[in-house]
C-alpha positions in Angstrom: -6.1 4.5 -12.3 -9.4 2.5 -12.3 -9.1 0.0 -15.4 -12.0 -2.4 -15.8 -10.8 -6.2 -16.3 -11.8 -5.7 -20.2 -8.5 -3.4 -20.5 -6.7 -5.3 -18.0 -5.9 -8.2 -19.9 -4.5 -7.2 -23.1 -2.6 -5.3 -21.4 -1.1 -7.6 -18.8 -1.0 -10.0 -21.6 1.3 -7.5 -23.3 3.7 -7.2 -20.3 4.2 -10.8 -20.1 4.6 -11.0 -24.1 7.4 -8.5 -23.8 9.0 -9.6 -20.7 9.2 -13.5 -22.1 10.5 -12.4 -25.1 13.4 -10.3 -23.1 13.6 -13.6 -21.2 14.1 -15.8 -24.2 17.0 -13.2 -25.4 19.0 -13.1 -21.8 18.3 -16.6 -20.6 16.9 -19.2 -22.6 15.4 -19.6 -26.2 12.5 -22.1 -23.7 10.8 -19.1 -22.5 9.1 -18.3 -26.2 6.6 -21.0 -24.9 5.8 -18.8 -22.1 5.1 -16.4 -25.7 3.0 -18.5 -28.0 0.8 -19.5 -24.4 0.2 -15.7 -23.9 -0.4 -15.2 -27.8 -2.8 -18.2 -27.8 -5.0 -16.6 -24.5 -5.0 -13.2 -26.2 -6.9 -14.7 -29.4 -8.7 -16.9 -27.2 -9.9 -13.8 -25.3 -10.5 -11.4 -28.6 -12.6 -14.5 -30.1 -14.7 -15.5 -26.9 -14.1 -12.6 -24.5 -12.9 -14.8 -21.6 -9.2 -15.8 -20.6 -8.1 -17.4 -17.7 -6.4 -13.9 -16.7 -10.3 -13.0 -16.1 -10.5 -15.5 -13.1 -7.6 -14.0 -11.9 -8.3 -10.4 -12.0 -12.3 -11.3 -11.1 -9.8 -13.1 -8.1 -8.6 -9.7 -7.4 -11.8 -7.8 -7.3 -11.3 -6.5 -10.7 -14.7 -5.6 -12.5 -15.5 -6.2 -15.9 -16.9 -3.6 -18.2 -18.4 -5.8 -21.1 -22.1 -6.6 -19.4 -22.0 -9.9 -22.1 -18.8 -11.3 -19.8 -20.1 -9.9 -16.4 -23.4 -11.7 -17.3 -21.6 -15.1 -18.4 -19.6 -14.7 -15.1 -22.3 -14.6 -13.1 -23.8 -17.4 -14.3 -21.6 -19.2 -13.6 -20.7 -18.7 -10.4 -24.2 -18.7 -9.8 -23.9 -22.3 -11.2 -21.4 -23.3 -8.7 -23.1 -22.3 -6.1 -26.0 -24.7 -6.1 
């Protein structure tokens, strides 16, 4: 399954959401921080379109399917390079 980096992240986000929260029920009540972090990125991403799970996946090879973030990505490295 080819899933560009625009689907990745909610749903990666939504593994880590879920396997937190089964964290904070087994282990320790601490690893809802983990939760509201994840939560906090998610709305972060919905509002601006980036998340720092994006430099990971673009880490990865991952592309991204919105042109507006694969444009503001390349700019940026872009940036960094001169």
């Amino acid at each position: 399954m080819n899933l560009p980096g625009d689907r990745l992240v909610p749903i990666v986000g939504g593994a880590c959401v879920m396997l937190s929260t089964l964290m904070a029920v087994l282990v320790t009540p601490w690893s809802l921080a983990v939760t509201a972090f994840i939560g906090a990125n998610l709305v972060f991403y919905g509002a601006l379109g980036w998340c720092p799970a994006t430099l990971l996946l673009q880490r990865f090879g991952i592309r991204q399917a919105c042109p507006a973030t694969a444009m503001r990505s390349q700019k940026s490295s872009s940036a960094r390079a001169e």
